[in-house]
FIMAR-60841 format. One line per 5 residues: number of its first residue (from 0); their letters; for each residue y, z, x of N, C-alpha, C, O. Coordinates in steps of 0.05 Angstrom, whole numbers. Each point is the difference from the previous one (the first is absolute). Layout:
<recs>
NUM> A> Y,Z,X,Y,Z,X,Y,Z,X,Y,Z,X  ...
</recs>
This chain:
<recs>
0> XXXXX> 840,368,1179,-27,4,9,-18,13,-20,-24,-5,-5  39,22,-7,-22,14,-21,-8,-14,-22,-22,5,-10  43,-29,-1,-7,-24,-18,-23,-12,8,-19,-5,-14  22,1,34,-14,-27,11,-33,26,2,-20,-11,-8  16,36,17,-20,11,2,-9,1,-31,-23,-7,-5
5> XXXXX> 43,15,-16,-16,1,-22,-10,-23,-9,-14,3,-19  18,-26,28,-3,-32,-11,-31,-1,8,-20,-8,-14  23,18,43,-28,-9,9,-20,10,-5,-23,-9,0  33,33,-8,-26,27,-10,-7,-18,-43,-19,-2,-15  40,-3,15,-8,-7,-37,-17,-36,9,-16,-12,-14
10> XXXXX> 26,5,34,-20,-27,6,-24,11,5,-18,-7,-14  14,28,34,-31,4,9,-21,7,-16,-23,-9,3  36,32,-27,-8,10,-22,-7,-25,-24,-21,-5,-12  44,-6,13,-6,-20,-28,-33,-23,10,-18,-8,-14  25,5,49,-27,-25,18,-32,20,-16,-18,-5,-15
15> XXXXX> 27,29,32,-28,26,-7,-9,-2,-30,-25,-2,-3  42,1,-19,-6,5,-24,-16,-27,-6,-22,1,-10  35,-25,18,-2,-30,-3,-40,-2,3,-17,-8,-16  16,22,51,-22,-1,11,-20,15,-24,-19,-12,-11  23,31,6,-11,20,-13,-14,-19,-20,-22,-10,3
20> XXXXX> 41,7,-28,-15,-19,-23,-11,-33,5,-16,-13,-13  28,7,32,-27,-32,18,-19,16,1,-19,-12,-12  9,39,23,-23,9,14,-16,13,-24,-24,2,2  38,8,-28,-14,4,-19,-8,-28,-16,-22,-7,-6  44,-4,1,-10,-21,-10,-32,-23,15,-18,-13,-10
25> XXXXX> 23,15,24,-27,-15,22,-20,16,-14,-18,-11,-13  22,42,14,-31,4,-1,-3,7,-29,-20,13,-6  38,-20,-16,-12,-5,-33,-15,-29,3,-21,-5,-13  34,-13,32,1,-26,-3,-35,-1,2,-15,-9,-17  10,24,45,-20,-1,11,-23,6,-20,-23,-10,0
30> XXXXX> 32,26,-14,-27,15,-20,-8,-15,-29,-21,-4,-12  50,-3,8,5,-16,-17,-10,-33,-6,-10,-12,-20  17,3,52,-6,-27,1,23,-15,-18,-10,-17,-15  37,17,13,25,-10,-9,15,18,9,-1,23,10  17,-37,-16,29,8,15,20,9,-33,6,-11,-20
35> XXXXX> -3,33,30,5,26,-23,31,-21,-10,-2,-8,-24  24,1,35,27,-5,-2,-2,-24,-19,13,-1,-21  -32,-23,31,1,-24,-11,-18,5,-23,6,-15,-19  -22,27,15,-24,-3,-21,19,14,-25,4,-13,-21  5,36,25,20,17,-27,23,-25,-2,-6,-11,-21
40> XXXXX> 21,3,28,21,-21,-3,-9,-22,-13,9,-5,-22  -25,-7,32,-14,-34,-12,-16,14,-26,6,-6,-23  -22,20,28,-14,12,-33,29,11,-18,2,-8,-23  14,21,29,16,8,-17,19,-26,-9,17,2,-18  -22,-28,34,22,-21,-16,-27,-25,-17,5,-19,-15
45> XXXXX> -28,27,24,-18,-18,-17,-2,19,-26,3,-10,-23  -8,37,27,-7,15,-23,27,-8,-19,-10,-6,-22  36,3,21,18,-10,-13,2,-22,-10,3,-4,-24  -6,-15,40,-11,-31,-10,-28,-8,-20,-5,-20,-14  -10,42,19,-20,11,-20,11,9,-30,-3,-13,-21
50> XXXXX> 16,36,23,5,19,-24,22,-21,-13,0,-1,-25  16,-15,38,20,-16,-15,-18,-21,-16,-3,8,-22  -9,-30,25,-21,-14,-4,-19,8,-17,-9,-14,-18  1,37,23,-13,3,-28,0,21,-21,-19,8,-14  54,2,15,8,18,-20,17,-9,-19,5,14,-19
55> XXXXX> 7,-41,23,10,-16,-8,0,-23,-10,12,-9,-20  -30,-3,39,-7,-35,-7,-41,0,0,-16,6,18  14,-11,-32,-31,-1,2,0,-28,20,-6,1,24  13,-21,-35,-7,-27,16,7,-1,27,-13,-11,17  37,23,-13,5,11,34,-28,18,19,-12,0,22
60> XXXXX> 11,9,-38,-22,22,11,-30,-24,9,-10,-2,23  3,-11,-44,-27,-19,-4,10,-20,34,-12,-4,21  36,-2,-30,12,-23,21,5,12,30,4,-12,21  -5,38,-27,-1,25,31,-29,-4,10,-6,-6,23  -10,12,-44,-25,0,-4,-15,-33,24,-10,1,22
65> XXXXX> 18,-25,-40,-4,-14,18,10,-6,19,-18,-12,12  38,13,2,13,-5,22,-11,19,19,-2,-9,22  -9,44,-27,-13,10,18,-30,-12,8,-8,-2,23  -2,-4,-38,-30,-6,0,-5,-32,14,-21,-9,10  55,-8,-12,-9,-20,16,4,3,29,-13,-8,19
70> XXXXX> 36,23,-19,11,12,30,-33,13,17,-10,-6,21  0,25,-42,-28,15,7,-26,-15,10,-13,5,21  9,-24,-41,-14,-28,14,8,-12,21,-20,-6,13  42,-3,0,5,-4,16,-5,13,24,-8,-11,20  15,35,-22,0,25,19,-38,-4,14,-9,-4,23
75> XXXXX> -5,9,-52,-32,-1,12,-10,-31,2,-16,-5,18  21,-7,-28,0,-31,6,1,13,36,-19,10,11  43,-14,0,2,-6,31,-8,18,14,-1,-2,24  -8,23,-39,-20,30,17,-30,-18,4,-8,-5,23  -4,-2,-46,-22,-19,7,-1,-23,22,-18,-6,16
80> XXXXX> 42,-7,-18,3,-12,24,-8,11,30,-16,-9,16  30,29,-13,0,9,22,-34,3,8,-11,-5,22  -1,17,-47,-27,5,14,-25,-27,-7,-23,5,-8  38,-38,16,-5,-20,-6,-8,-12,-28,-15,-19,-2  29,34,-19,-13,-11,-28,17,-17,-11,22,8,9
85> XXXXX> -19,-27,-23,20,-13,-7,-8,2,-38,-20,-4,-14  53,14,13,0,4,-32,31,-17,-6,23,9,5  -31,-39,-16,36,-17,0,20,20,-17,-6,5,-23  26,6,32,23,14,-10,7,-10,-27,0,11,-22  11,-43,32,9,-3,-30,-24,-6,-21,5,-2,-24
90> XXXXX> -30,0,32,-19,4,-24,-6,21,-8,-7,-1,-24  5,20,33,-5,30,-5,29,8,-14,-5,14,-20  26,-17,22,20,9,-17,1,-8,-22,5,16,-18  -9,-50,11,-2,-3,-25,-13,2,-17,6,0,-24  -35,4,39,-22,10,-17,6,31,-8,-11,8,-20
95> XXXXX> 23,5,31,12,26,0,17,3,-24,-4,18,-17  25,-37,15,20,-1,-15,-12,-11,-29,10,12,-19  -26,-29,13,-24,2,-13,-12,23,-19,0,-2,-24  -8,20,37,-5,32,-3,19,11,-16,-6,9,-22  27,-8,30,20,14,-6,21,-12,-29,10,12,-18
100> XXXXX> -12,-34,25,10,-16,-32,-17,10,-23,6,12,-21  -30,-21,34,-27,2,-32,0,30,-4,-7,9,-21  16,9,44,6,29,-22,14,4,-13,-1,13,-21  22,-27,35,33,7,-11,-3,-14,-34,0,13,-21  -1,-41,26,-5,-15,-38,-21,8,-11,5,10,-22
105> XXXXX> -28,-9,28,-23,-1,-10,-21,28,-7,-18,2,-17  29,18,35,-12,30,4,-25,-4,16,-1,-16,18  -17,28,-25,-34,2,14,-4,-20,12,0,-7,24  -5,-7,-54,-19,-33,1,13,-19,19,-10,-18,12  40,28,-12,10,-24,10,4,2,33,4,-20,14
110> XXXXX> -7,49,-2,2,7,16,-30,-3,20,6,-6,23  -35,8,-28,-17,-11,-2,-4,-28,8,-8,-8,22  16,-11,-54,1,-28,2,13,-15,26,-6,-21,10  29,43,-2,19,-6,22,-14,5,26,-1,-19,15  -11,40,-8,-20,4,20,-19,-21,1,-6,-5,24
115> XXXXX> -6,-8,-39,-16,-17,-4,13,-32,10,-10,-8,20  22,-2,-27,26,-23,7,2,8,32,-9,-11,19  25,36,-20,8,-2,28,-23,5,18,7,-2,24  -41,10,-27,-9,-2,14,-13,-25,5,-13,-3,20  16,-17,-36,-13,-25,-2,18,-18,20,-10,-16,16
120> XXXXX> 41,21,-21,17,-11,12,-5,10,23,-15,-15,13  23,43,4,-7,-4,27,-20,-11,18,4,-8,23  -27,8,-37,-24,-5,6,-3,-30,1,-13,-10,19  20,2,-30,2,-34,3,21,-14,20,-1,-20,15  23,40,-22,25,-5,23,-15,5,23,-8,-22,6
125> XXXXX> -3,45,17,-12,-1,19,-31,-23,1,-9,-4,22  3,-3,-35,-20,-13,5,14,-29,-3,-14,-20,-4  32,19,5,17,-32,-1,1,2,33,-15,-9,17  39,26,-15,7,8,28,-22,-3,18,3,-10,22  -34,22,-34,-23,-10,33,4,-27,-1,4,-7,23
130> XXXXX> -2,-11,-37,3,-30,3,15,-8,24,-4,-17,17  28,41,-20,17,-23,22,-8,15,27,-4,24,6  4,-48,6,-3,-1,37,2,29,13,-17,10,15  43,1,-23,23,11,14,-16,41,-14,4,21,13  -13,-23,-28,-13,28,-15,-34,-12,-3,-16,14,-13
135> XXXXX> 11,-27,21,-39,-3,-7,-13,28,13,6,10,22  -21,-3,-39,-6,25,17,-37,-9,-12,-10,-14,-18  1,26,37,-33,6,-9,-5,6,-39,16,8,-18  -38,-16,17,-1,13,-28,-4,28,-10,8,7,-22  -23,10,41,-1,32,1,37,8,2,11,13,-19
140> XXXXX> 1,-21,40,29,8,-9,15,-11,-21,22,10,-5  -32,-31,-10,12,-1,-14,0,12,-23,19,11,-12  -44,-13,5,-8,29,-23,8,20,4,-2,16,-18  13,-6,45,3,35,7,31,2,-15,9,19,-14  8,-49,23,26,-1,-3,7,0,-34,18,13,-10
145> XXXXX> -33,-28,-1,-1,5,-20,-1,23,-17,12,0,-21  -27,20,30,-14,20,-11,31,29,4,9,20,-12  -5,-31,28,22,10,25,30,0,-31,15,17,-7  -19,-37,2,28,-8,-19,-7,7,-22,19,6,-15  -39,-4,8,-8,5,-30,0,41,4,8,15,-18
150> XXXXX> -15,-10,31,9,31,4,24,13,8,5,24,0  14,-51,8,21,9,-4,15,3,-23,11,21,-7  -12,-50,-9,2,6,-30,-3,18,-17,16,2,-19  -35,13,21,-18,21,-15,10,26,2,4,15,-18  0,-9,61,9,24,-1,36,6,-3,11,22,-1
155> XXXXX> 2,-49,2,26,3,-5,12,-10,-25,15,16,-12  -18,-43,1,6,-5,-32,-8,15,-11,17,15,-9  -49,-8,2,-8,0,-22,8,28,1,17,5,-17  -24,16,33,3,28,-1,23,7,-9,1,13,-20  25,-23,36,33,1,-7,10,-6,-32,20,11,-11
160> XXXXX> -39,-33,-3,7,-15,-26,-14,21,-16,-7,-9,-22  1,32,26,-11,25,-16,24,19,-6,-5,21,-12  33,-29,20,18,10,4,23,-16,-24,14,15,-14  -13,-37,11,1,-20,-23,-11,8,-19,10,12,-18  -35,-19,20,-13,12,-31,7,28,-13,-12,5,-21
165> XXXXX> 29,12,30,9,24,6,27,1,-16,5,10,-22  8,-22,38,26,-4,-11,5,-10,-28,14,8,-19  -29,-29,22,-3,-23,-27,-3,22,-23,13,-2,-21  -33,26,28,-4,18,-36,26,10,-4,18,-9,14  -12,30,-35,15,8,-17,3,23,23,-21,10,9
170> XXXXX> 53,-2,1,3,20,20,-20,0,17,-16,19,5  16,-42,4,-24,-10,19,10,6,31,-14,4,19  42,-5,-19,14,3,22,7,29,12,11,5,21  -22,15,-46,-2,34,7,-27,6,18,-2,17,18  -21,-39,-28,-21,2,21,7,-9,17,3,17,17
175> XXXXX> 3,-42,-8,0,-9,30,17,26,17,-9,14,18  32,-13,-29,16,32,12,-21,13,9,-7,2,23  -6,10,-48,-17,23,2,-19,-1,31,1,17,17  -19,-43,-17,-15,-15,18,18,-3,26,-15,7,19  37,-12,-11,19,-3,21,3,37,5,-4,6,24
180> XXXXX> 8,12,-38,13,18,5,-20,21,11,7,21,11  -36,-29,-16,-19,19,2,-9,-10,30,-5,18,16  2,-49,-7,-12,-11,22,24,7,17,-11,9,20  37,-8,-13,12,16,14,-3,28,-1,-1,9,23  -2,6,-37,-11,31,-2,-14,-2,14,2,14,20
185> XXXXX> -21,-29,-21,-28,5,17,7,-10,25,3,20,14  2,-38,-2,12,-4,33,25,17,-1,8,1,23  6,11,-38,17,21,9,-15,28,13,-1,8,23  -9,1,-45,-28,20,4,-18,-4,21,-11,20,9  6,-39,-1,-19,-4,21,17,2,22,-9,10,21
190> XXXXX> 30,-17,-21,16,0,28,14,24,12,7,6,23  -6,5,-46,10,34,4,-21,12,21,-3,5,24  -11,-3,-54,-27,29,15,-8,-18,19,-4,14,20  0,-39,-13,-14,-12,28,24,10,16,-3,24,6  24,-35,3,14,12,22,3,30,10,3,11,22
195> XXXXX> -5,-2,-47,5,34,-4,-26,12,12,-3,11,22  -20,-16,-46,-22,11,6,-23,-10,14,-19,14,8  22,-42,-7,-22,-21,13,-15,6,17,10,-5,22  -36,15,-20,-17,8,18,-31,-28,1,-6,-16,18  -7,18,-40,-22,-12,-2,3,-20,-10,8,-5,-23
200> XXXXX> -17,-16,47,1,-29,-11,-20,-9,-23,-24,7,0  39,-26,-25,-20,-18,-13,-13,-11,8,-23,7,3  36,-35,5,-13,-21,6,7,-7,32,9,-23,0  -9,33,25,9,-6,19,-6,-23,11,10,-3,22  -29,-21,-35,0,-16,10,20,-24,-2,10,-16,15
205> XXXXX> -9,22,-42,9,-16,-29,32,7,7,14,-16,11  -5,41,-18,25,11,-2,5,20,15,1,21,-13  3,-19,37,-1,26,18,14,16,-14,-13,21,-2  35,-20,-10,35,20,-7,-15,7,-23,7,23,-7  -25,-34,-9,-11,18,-34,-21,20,14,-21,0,13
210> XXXXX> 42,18,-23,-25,29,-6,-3,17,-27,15,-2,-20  -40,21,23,2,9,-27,15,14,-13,-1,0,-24  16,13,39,21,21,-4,20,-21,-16,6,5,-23  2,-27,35,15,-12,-11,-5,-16,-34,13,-2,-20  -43,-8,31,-22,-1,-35,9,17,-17,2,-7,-23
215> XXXXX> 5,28,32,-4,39,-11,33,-3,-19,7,0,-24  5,-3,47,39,2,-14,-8,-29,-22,0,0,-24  -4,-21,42,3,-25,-26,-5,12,-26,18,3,-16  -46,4,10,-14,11,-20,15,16,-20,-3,0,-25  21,14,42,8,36,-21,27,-24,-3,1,-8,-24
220> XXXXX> 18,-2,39,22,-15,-4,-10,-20,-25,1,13,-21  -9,-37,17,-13,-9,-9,-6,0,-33,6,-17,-16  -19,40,12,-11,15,-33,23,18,-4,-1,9,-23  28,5,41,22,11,-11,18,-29,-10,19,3,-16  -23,-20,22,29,-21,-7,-13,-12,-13,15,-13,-15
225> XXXXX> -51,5,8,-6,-12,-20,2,20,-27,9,-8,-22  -15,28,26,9,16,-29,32,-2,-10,6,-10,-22  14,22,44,26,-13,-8,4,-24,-14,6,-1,-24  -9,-22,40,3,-27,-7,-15,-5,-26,11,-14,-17  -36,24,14,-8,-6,-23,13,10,-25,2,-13,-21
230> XXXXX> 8,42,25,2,22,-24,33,-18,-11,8,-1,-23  5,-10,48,36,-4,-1,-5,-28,-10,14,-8,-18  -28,-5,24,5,-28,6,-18,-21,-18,11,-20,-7  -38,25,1,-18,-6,-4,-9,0,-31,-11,-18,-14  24,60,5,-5,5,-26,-29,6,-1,-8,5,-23
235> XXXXX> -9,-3,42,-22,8,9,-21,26,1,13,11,18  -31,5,-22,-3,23,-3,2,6,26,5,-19,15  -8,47,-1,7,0,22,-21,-3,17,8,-8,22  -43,15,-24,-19,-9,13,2,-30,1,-10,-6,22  18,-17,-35,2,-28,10,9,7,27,-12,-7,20
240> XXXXX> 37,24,-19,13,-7,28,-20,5,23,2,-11,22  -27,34,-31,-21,1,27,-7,-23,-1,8,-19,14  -23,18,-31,-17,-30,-3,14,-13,29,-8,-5,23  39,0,-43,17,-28,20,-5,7,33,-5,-16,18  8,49,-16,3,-1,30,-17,-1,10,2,-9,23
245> XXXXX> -31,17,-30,-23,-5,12,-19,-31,4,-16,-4,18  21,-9,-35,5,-25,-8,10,-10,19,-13,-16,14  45,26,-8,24,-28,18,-13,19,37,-8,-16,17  7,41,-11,-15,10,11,-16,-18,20,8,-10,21  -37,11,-36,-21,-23,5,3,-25,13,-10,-8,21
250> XXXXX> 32,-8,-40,0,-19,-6,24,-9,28,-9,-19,13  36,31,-3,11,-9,16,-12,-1,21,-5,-20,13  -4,52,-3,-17,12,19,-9,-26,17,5,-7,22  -29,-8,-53,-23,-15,19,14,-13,-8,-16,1,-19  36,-18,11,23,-35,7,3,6,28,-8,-16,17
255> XXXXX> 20,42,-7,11,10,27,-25,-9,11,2,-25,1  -15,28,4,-29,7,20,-5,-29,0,0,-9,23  -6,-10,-45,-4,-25,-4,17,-9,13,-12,-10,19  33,7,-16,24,-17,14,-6,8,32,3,-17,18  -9,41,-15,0,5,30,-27,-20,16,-3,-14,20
260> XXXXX> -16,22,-45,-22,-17,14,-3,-33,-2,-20,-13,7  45,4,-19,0,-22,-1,9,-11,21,-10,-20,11  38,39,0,21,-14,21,-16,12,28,5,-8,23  -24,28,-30,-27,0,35,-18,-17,-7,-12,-6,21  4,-4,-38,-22,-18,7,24,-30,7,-6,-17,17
265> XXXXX> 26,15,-29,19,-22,16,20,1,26,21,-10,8  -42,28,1,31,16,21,27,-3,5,13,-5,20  -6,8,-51,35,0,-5,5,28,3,-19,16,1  47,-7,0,5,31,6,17,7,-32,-1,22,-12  18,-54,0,10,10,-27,4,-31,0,3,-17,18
270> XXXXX> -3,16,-47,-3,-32,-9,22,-13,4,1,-25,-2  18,37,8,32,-11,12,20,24,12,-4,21,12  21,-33,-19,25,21,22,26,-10,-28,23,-4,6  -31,1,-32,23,-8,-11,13,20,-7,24,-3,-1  -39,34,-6,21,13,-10,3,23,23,-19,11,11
275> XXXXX> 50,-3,-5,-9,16,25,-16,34,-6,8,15,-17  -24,-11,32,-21,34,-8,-20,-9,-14,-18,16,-5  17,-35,-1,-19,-5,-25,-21,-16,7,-22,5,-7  29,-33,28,-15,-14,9,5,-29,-25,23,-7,-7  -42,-1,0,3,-18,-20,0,4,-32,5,22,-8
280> XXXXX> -11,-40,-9,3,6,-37,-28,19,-10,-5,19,-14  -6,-35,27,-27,1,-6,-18,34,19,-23,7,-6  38,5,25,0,20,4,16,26,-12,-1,25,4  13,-41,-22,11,23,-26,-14,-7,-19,1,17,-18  -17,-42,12,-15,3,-18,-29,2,-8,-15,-10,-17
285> XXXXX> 15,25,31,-38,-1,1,-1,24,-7,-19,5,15  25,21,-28,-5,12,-8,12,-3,-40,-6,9,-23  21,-23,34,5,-8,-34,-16,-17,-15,-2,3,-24  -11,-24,37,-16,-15,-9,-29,5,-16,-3,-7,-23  -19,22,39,-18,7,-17,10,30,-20,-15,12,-15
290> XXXXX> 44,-4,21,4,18,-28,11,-8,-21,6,14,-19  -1,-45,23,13,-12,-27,-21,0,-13,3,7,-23  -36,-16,33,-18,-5,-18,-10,33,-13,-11,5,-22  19,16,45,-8,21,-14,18,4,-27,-9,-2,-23  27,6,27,27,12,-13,-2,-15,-35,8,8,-22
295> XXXXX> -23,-34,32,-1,-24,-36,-17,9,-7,2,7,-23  -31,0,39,-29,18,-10,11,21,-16,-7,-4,-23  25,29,26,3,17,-12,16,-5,-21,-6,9,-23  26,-22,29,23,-16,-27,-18,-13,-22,7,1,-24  -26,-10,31,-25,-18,-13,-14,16,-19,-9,-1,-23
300> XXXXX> 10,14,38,-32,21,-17,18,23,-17,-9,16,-17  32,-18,24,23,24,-24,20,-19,-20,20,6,-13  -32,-30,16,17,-19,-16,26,-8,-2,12,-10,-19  -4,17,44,27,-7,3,3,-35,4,14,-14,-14  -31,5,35,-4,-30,0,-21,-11,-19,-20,13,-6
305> X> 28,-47,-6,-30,-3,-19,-12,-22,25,-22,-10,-1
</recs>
């Protein structure tokens, strides 16, 4: 009898404890807006598939490079859908893929020239498509749809292929790090002091869960790991590293805010469910995207990239 009492007492205890962390976990979830278990797990096996790819193989990395950005197109490709826009998937990827070659061979010009192709190509591909029966849409929608695909191009190739041109220079692959390591700092930083300290909302329309407090941690997190990263990694003086963090700062911040107001004006909640905590690709990448263009601005202007 006394077995069987201590059995039940270490079951009731172990159910209580069980309850305990569901009931904490809900309410990080809650503040958070992800789910704490899946988001650290799936980021800690992409961040690997990352650091292997481009500490080792440059061309792995470029070929990481496109395979996210067509997956990413896709993702907002069918977000537009939802809020009736039609952007053809497989035209928008190759025009995408497009983008991403002419950086990879070509650098700038070719990356550019590639934006150029692939916006000519989508744009003719959907205006084939009003022809047939089965997609004829008005001519006001069809220009919208258009306009629709060509901004997808822009905010997902072209921004991402700033990340290529990156790589491509000489220890070109210490910046992209650098650039990866600072835009997690900063959603690390933001997620702290927000749960911790979170009182006053940013943007509560836009992003209910960003507050400034959390602005506040990004910030100081942020310009400590851009000085590190720069001073270890970079060979950098150590004010670059503010620069970088105030810079990547800015720059994820409003990708964050941009993506939110993209998926409310399409009333999606996350551009997919592919990665679990995370939502979709393209919801881990929208803060990386307009800091690739920051991150080459500063590489640019200190001559690290020509």
């Amino acid at each position: 009898m006394a077995g069987a009492d201590r059995r039940d007492e270490l079951r009731a205890h172990l159910e209580s404890t069980r309850a305990q962390l569901e009931a904490t976990n809900a309410k990080i979830e809650a503040r958070a807006g992800r789910n704490l278990v899946f988001a650290i797990g799936s980021g800690l096996l992409f961040g690997g598939v990352f650091l292997v790819s481009l500490l080792l193989v440059k061309q792995i990395f470029a070929l990481l490079v496109a395979i996210l950005v067509a997956i990413a197109l896709v993702e907002l490709a069918s977000a537009f859908s939802v809020a009736g826009r039609r952007v053809p998937r497989i035209g928008v990827v190759l025009g995408g893929l497009l983008v991403v070659v002419g950086a990879y061979f070509w650098g700038a010009e070719g990356m550019l020239l590639g934006l150029f192709a692939g916006s000519i190509l989508l744009t003719v591909w959907r205006l084939i498509e009003g022809l047939v029966p089965r997609w004829e849409t008005p001519p006001r929608t069809l220009i919208r749809d258009v306009f629709s695909g060509l901004f997808t191009l822009v905010y997902v190739a072209f921004l991402a292929s700033f990340t290529v041109l990156l790589v491509a220079a000489e220890n070109g692959q210490w910046w992209v790090f650098a650039l990866v390591l600072i835009v997690v700092s900063v959603d690390v930083g933001a997620y702290a002091a927000g749960v911790t300290l979170g009182k006053h909302k940013m943007t509560p329309r836009i992003s209910p869960n960003k507050t400034w407090e959390g602005f506040a941690g990004a910030a100081i997190v942020a310009m400590a790991v851009g000085v590190a990263v720069t001073v270890l990694a970079l060979d950098q003086p150590w004010w670059v590293g503010i620069i970088l963090g105030i810079v990547v700062l800015f720059t994820a911040t409003g990708g964050d805010l941009t993506e939110s107001l993209i998926k409310r004006n399409l009333g999606v909640k996350d551009m997919s469910s592919w990665i679990p905590g995370h939502g979709g690709f393209l919801d881990r990448l929208d803060s990386l995207l307009p800091s690739a263009v920051g991150v080459y601005g500063v590489a640019l202007v200190l001559g690290a990239v020509s």
